[in-house]
C-alpha positions in Angstrom: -25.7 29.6 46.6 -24.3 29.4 43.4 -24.4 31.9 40.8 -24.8 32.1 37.1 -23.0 34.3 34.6 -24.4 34.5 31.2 -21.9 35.6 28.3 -23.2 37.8 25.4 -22.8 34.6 23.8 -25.0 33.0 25.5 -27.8 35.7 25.6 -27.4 35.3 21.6 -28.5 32.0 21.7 -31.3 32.2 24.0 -32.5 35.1 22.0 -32.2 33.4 18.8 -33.9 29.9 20.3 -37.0 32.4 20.9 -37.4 34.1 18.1 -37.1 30.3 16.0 -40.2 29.7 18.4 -41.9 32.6 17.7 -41.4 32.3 14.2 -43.3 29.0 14.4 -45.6 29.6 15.9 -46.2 32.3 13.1 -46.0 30.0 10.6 -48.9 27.4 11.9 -51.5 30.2 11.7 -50.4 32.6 8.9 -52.6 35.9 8.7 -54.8 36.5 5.3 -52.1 38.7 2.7 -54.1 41.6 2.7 -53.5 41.8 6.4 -49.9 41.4 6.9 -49.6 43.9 3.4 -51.3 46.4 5.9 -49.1 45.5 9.2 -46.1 46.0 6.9 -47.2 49.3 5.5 -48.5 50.3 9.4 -45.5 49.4 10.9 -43.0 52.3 11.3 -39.4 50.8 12.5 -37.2 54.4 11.8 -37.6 57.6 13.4 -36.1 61.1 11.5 -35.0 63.7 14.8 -33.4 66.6 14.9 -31.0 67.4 17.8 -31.2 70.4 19.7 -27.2 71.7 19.2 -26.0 69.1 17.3 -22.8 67.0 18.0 -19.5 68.1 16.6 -17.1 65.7 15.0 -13.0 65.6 15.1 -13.0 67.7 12.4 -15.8 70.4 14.0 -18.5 69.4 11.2 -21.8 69.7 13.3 -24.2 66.7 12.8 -27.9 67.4 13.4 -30.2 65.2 11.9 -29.7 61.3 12.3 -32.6 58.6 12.7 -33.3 56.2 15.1 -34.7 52.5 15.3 -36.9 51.0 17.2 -35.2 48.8 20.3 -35.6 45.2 19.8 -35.5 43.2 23.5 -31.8 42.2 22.6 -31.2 46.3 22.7 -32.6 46.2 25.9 -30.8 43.3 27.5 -27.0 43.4 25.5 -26.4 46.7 28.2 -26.8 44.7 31.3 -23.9 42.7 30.5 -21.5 45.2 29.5 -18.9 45.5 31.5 -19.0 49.3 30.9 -22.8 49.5 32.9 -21.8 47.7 35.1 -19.2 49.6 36.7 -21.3 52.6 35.9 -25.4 52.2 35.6 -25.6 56.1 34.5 -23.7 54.2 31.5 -26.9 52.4 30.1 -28.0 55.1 28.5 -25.2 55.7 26.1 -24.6 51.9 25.3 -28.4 51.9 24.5 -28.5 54.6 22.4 -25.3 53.7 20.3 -27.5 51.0 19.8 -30.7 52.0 18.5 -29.2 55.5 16.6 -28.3 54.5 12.9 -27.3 57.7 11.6 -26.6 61.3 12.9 -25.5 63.5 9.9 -22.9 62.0 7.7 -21.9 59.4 10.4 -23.2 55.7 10.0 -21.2 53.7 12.7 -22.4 55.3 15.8 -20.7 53.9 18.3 -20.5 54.9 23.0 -17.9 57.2 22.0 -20.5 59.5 19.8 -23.0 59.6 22.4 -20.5 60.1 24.9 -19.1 63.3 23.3 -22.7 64.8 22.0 -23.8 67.6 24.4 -26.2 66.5 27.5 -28.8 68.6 26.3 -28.8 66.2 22.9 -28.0 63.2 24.9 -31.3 64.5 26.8 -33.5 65.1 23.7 -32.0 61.3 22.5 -33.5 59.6 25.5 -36.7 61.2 25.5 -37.1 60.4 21.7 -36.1 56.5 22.2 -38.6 56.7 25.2 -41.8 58.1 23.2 -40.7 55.7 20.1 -40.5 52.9 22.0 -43.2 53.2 24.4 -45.7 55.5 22.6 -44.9 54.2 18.7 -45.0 57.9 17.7 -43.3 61.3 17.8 -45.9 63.6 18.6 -47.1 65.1 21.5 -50.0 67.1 22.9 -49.2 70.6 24.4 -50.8 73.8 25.9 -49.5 77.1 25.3 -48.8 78.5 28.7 -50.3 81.8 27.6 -53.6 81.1 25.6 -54.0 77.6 27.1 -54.8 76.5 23.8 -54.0 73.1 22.9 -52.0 71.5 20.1 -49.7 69.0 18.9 -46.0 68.8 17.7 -44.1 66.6 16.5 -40.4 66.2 18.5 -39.0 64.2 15.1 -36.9 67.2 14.6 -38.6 70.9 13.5 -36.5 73.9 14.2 -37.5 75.8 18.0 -40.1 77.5 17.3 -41.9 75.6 14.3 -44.8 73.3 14.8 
């Protein structure tokens, strides 16, 4: 049996070849311009969040709030030909989320070396939020005080403990 490696290269141009397809297809049967004004206005690609600590820099500033994007499939799929992951699958996690994070604080080029020095607890809160982003489309979340048993919802974008 004979098997296949496929560079980062490569993956590039199978995911470009789609997305020319897509885009055609798109283009045969456009949607009415109201409609796509309201898809464009409906469609949220940037999340605000608030980490729990906060991750401290090389010169001990503290960085809390940062935003994230939404994954595109090429997020998803550069990681599993990192040499990095491979070695290490727990290491998915940080590739992806240097990936997807565009800011935290003053810091732009987020790169694995950020993530990997942020405390677990943020690292924690980072995959949770890029799983309810991702999957779910929003930040909030439904809860019930253990106490009352009332119910309520909160948003996990990034209010300080104890705000709702």
């Amino acid at each position: 049996m004979r098997r296949r490696t496929v560079t980062s290269g490569g993956l590039d141009e199978v995911l470009d070849t789609l997305a020319s397809a897509r885009s055609a297809a798109r283009e045969e049967a456009p949607a009415p311009p109201a409609a796509r004004e309201r898809e464009r206005q409906d469609l949220r690609t940037e999340f605000e969040f608030e980490l729990p600590r906060g991750y401290v820099d090389d010169e001990g500033q503290v960085h809390r709030q940062g935003s994230m994007r939404l994954a595109t499939a090429r997020d998803e799929l550069r990681p599993q030909i990192d040499l990095r992951v491979k070695e290490n699958p727990a290491y998915l996690s940080v590739v992806l989320l240097s990936q997807v994070i565009t800011r935290l604080g003053t810091i732009t080029d987020v790169h694995a070396g950020v993530v990997e020095r942020m405390y677990a607890t943020d690292v924690a809160f980072l995959q949770d939020f890029y799983r309810r982003i991702n999957s779910e489309g929003h930040t909030h979340a439904a809860v019930t005080c253990p106490l009352c048993h009332g119910s309520f919802e909160v948003d996990l974008s990034g209010g300080r403990l104890g705000e709702s």
